[in-house]
N, C-alpha and C positions, 0 to 999 in steps of 0.2 A: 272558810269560804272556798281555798282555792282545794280543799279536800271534797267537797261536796260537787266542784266545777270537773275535778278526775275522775268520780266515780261515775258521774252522769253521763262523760265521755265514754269509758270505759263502756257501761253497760249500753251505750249507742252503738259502738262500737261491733260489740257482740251480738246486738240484733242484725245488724248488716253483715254481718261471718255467716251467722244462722240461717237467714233468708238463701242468701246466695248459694248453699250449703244444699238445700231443699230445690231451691231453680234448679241447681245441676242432676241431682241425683233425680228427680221425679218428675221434671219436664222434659221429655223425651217427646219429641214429636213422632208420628203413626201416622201412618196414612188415612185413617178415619179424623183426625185432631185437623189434619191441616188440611180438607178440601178446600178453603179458601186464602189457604195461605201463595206465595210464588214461590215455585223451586225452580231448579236451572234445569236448563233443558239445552242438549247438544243440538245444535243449527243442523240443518237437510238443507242438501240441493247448492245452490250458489251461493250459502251465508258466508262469512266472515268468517276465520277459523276464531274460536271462541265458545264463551257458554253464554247463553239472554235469560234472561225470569220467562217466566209463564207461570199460567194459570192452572189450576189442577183439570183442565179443559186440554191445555196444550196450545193456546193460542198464546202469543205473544203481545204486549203493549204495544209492537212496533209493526205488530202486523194491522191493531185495532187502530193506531193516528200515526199517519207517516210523515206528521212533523216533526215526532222524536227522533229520526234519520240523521246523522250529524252528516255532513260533507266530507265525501271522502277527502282524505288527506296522502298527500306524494310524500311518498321520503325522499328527497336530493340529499344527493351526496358529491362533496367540490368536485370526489374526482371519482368516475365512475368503479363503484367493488372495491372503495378507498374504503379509509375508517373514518368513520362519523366523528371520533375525536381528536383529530390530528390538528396539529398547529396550523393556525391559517393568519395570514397577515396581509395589509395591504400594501405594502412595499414591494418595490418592484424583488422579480426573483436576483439573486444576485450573479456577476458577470462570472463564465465561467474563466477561470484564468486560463491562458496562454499555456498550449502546452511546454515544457520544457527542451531549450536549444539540444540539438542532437550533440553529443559530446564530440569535438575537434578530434581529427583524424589522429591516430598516435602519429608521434614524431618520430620516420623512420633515421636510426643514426647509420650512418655510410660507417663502417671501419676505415680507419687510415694509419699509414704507418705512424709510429713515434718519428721524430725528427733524427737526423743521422747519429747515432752517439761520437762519431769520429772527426778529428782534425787532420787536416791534408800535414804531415812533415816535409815531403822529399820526392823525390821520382829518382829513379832510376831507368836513364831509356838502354837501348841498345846499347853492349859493348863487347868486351873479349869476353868468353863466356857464359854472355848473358842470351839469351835466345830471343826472348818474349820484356818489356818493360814490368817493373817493380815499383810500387808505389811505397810510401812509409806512412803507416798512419796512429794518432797515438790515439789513446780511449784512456784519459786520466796519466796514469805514472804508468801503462805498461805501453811499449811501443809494435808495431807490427807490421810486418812485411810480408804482401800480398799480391798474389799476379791474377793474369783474368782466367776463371774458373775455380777459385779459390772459393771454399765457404770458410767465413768469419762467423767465430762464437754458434755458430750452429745456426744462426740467424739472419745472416748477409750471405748471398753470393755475390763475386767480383764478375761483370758479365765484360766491361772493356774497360781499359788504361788509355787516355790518350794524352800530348802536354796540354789539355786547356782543362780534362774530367775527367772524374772516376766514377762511372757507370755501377750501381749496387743495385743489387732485388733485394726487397723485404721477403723473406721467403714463407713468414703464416698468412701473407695476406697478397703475395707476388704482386707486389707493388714495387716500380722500380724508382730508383731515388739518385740525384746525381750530390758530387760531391768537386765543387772546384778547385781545381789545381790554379794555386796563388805561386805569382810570380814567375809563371810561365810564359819563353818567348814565342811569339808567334811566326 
């Protein structure tokens, strides 16, 4: 039975290939075949860009009942020459942030001398063949002895000796720097 149910499909089948086979090939519409049929016809004058039917006449159905007119229709767009499919939400737009604090002035550093490397030892003021006062000063274990206008290590000049200071220039940054004479009388 279900042999008798495939064949019957089968050759149904093939009458509908065959038909449709024949539609294609030998129904060709002609311009004699279709006077009554509609073909498109390009719009004149103020139509809609588009194609409409008509009649092998050239009139239109919309020209013979102009209830078949639909209303025109606006395209809106949220944001004018936007895209039609762009995200749209009803949330408000979000705040813009704060722009960012201008960055803090750099910190200008002032150069300053190092702290005196020397310890006050001694004075030596006026005597027999001293002309000018002599200081003693030590820097660690070596000791040294200096009058004013001396340069020390390349680094100090001695500018005055007196019994209460001892007057030094920083000389890469000519910063002058005093140095107290301890245990001196007044």
């Amino acid at each position: 039975m279900s042999r008798l149910k495939h064949s019957a499909r089968s050759a149904l089948l093939a009458l509908a290939l065959g038909a449709s086979a024949y539609l294609a090939v030998y129904w060709s519409p002609t311009p004699q075949a279709t006077a009554d049929l509609p073909v498109l016809a390009k719009p004149t004058g103020n139509a809609v860009i588009g194609y409409t039917l008509a009649d092998s006449a050239g009139s239109t159905p919309l020209e013979s009942d102009p209830s078949l007119l639909a209303p025109k229709r606006v395209q809106h767009s949220p944001v004018p020459g936007g895209d039609a499919f762009a995200l749209m939400s009803w949330l408000p737009p979000p705040k813009a942030s704060p722009p960012p604090a201008p960055p803090p002035p750099p910190v200008v550093v002032v150069p300053t001398a190092p702290p005196l490397p020397f310890t006050f030892v001694g004075l030596l003021e006026k005597g027999v063949g001293i002309d000018q006062p002599k200081a003693f000063l030590a820097r660690g274990d070596t000791l040294l002895v200096v009058a004013t206008g001396d340069t020390v290590e390349n680094n100090y000049s001695v500018d005055s000796i007196t019994a209460q200071q001892i007057t030094l220039t920083y000389l890469p940054l000519k910063t002058r720097q005093t140095l107290a004479v301890t245990g001196a009388t007044r």
